[in-house]
C-alpha positions as CSV (number, residue, x, y, z in Angstrom):
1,X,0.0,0.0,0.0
2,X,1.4,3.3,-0.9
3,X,2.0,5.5,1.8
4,X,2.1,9.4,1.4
5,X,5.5,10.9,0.9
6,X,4.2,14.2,3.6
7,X,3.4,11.2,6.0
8,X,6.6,9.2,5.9
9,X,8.1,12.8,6.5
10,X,6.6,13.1,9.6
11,X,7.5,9.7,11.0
12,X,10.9,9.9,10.0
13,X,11.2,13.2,12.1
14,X,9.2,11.1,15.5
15,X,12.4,8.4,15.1
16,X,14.8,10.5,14.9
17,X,13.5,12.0,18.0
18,X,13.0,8.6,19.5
19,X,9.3,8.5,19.9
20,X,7.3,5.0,20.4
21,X,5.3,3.0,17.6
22,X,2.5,3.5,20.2
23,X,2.7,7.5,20.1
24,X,3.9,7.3,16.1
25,X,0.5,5.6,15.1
26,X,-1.5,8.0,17.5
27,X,-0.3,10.9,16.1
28,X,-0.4,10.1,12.3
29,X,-3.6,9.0,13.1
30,X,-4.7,12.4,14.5
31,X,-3.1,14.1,11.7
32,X,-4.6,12.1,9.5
33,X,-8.2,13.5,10.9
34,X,-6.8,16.6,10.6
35,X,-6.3,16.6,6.9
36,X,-9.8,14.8,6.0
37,X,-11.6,17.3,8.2
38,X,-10.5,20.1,6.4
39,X,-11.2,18.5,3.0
40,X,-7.6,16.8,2.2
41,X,-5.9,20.8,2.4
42,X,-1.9,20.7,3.0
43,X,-1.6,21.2,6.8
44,X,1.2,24.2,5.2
45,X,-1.2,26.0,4.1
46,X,-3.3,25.9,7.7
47,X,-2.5,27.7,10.8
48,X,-3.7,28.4,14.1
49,X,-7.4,29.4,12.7
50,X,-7.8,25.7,11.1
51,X,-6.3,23.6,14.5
52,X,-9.0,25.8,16.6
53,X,-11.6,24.6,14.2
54,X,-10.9,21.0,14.7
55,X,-10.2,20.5,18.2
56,X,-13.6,22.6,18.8
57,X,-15.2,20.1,16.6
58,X,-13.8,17.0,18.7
59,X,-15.3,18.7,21.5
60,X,-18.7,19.7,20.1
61,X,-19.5,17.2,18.2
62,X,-17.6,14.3,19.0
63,X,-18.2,14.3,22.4
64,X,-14.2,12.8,22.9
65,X,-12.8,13.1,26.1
66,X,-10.3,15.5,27.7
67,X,-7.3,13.0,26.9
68,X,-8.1,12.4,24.0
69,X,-8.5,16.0,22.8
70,X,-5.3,16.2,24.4
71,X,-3.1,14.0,22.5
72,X,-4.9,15.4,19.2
73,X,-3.4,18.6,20.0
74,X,-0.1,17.2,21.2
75,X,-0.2,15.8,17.3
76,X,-0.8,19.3,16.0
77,X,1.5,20.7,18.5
78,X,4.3,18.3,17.0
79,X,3.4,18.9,13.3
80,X,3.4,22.2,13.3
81,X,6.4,23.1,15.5
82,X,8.8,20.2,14.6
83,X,7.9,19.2,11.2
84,X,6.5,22.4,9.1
85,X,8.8,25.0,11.4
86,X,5.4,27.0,11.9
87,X,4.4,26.8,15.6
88,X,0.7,28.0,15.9
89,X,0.8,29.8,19.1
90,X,-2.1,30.3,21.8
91,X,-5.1,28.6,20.6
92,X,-8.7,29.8,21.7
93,X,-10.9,26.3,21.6
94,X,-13.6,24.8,23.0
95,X,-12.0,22.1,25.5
96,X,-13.3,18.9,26.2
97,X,-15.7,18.4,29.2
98,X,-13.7,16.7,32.3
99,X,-15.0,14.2,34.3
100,X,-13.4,13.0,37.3
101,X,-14.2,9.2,36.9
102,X,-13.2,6.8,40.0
103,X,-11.4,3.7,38.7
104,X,-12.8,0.3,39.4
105,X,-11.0,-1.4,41.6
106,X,-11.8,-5.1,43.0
107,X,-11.5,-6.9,46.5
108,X,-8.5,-9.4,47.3
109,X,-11.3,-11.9,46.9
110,X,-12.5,-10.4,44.1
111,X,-9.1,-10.6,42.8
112,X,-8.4,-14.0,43.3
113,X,-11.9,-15.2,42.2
114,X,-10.7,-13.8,38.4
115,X,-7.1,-15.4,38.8
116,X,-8.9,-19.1,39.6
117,X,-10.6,-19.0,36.5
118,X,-7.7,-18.7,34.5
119,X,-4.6,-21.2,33.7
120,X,-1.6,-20.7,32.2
121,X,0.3,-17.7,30.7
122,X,-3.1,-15.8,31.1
123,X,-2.8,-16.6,35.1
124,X,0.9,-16.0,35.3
125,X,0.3,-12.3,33.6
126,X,-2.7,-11.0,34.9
127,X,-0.6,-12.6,38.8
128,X,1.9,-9.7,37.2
129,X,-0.2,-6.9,36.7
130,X,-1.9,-7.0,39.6
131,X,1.6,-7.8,41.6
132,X,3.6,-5.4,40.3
133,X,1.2,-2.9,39.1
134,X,2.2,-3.1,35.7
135,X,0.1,-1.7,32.6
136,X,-0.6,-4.5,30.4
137,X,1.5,-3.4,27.6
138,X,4.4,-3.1,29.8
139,X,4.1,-6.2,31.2
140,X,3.7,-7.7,27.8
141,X,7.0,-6.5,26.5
142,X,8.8,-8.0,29.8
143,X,11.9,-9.3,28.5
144,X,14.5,-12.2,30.6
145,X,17.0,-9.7,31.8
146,X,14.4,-7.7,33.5
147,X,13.8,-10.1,36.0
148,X,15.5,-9.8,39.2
149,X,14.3,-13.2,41.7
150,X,17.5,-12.1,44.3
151,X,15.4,-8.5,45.1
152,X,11.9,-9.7,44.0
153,X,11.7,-7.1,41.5
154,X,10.7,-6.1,37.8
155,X,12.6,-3.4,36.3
156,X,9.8,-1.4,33.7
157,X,11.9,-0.2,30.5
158,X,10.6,2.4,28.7
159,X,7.2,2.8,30.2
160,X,4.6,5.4,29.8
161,X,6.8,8.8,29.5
162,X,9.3,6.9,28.3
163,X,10.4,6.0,31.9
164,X,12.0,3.3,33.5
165,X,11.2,1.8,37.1
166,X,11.4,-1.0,39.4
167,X,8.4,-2.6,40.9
168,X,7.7,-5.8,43.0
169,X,7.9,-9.6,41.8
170,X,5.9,-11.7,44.2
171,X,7.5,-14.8,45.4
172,X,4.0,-16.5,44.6
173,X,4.7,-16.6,41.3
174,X,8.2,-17.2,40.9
175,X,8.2,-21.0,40.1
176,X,6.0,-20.6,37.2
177,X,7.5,-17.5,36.0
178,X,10.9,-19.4,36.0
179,X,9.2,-22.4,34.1
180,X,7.9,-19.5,31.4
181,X,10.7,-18.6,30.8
182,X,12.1,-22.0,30.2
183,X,9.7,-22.2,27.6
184,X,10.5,-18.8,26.3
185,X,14.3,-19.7,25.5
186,X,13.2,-23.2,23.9
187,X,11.4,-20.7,21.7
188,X,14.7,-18.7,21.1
189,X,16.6,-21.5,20.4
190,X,14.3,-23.1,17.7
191,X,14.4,-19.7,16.3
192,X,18.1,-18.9,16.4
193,X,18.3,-21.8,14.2
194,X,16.8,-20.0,11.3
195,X,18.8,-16.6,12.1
196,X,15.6,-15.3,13.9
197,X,15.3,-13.7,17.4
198,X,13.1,-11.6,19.7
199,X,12.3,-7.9,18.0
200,X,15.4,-5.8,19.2
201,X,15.1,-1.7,19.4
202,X,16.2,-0.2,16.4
203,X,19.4,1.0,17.3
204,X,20.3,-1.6,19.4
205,X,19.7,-4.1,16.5
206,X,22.2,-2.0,14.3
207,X,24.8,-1.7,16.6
208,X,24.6,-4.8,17.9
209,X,23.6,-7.6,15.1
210,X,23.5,-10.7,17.5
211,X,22.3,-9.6,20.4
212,X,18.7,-11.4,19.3
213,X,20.8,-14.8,20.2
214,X,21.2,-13.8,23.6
215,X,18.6,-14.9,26.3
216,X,18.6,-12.0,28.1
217,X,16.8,-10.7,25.2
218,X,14.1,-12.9,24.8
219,X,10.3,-11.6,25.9
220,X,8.2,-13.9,28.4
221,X,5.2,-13.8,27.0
222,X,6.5,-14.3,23.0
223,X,3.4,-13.9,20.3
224,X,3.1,-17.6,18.5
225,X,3.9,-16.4,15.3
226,X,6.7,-14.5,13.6
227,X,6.1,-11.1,12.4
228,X,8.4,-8.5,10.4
229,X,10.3,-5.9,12.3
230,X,8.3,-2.8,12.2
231,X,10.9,-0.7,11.6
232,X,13.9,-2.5,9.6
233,X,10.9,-5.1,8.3
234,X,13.5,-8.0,9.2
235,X,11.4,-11.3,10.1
236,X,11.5,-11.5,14.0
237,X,9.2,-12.6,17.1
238,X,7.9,-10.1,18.7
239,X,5.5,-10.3,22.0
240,X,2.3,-11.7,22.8
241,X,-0.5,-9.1,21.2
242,X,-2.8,-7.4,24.1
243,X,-5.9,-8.7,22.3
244,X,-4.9,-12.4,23.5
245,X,-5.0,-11.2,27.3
246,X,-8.3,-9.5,26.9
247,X,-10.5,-11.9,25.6
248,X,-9.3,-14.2,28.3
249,X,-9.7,-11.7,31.2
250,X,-13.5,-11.3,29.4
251,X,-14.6,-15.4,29.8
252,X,-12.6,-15.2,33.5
253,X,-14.5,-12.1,34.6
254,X,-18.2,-14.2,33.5
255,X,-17.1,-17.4,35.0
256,X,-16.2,-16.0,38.3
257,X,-20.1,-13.8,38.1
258,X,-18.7,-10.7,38.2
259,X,-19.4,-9.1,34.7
260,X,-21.5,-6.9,36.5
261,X,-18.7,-5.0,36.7
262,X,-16.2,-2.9,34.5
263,X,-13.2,-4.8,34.5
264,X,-10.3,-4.5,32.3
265,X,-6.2,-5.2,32.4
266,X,-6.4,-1.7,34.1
267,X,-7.9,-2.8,36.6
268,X,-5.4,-5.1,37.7
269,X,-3.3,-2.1,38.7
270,X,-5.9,0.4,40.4
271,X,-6.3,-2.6,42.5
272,X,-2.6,-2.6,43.8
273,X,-2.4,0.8,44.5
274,X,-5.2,1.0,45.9
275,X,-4.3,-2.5,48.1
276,X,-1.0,-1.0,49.0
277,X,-2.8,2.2,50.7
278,X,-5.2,0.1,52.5
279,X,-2.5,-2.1,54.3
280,X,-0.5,1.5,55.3
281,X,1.8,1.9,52.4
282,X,3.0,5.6,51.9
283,X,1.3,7.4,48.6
284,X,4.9,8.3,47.7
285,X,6.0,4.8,47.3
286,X,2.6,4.0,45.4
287,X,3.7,6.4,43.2
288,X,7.0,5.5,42.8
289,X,6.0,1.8,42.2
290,X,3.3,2.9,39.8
291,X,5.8,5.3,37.5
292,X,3.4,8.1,38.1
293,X,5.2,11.5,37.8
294,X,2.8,13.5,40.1
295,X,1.5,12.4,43.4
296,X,-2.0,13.7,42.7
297,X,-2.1,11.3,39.8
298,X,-1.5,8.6,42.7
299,X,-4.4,10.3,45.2
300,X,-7.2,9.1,43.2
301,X,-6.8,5.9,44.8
302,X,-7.8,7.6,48.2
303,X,-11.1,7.9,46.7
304,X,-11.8,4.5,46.5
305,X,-10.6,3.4,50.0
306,X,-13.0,2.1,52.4
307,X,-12.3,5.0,55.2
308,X,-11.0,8.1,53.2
309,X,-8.2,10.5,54.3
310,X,-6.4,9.5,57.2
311,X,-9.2,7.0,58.6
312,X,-12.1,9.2,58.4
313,X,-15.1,7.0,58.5
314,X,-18.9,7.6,58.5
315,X,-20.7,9.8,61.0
316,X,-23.3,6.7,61.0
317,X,-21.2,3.9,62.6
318,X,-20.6,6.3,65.6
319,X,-24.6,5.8,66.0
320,X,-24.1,1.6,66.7
């Protein structure tokens, strides 16, 4: 399929900047809408009058939500500054309504309910995410060396923000997380045969050409198939795709009668932090554990607590 040449420019300039696939595809995406809403004109010949326009729309008639308003500007923002030299300046639009939304979060039992019904990788991950707080995309592209039994730890690369951390490893799970990634370097091995490894970043690939033979390399949870590189288009393995953990959290949540509620992989991680606060844990290690970069993104879990703020509790269990 043939791509546009104005497109290609713009992705070229978010790798040589080091940006994600993730936040590539978003933004092409939203620049993308851009174009088509303004009937296929040459963003160069748009300004600050045209990027009002369409972010009012999103607002107005789209009904999106703050975030995602957010990152379409973000888009723009990147576009015009970095890639056409033209920044737009202040922008007077019609933001997107903000909800404050509590996140779901489930009981220990609640918890454990969800974990019996599942077997397998599917248990071993979702025992992760809910462990170590991990995002499900994160703990999807878990790789050997980030393991750390000795300390009981996981060490997050390139997480949201492109941050790295270190988080907990419970010792629950430890024997079948070492037989996974038994498995995993069978896996490696069979495909080191045909000059095949695990999908390496970019760089790292180029500067070093076997490092895909080395274990340390190799992700946990590796997809079944083989796929080409996304970048150098090189066939390689890359990991387990997030739709596979979702359908499976989706027959767990119904078998354990509890698809009453709103659970997803997200959930998995309100649930620590908010576990962690209820047995006495300190916000600021919640937040360092979750990656979060301001504690007030970490508060939110107060909310959902039991007794709220420093063990206030109802004024109508005084009355019994």
């Amino acid at each position: 399929m043939k791509t546009s040449p104005f497109l290609n420019t713009i992705r070229q300039s978010m790798r040589a900047r080091g940006y994600s696939l993730r936040t590539e595809k978003t933004y092409i995406y939203w620049i993308k809408q851009y174009i088509v809403f303004h009937k296929l004109k040459h963003p160069s010949s748009m300004a600050a009058q045209e990027v009002t326009a369409f972010l009012s729309h999103l607002a107005n008639h789209n009904n999106v939500a703050v975030n995602t308003q957010k990152v379409a500007l973000n888009a723009l923002a990147f576009l015009y500054n970095k890639v056409l030299k033209t920044p737009f300046g202040e922008l007077d639009f019609k933001h997107a309504k903000q909800y404050r939304r509590l996140p779901v979060v489930l009981s220990t039992l609640e918890i454990k309910a969800v974990l019996d019904q599942l077997e397998g990788k599917d248990k071993l991950l979702f025992s992760l995410l809910y462990g170590g707080g991990l995002r499900i995309t994160e703990c999807l592209r878990l790789r050997i060396q980030d393991i750390d039994f000795d300390r009981l730890s996981l060490t997050v690369r390139d997480g949201k923000g492109g941050k790295d951390r270190c988080t907990l490893l419970s010792s629950l799970i430890i024997p079948t997380l070492k037989e996974k990634i038994v498995e995993a370097k069978v896996i490696q091995a069979e495909d080191n045969k045909q000059g095949i490894g695990p999908s390496l970043p970019y760089q790292l690939g180029k500067k070093y050409p076997n490092a895909f033979r080395q274990s340390g390399w190799m992700y946990i949870f590796p997809s079944i198939g083989l796929c080409p590189h996304p970048l150098t288009g090189e066939l390689c393995r890359h990991h387990l795709h997030d739709s596979a953990p979702r359908k499976s959290l989706k027959k767990a949540v119904k078998k354990a009668n509890l698809d009453h509620k709103r659970i997803s992989c997200h959930t998995f991680r309100h649930s620590f932090a908010t576990h962690l606060l209820q047995s006495g844990r300190d916000i600021r290690t919640v937040q360092e554990l979750l990656g979060h970069s301001d504690v007030k993104t970490t508060q939110i879990y107060t909310h959902v607590l039991g007794q709220h703020f420093a063990g206030t509790a109802s004024p109508l269990d005084a009355l019994f």
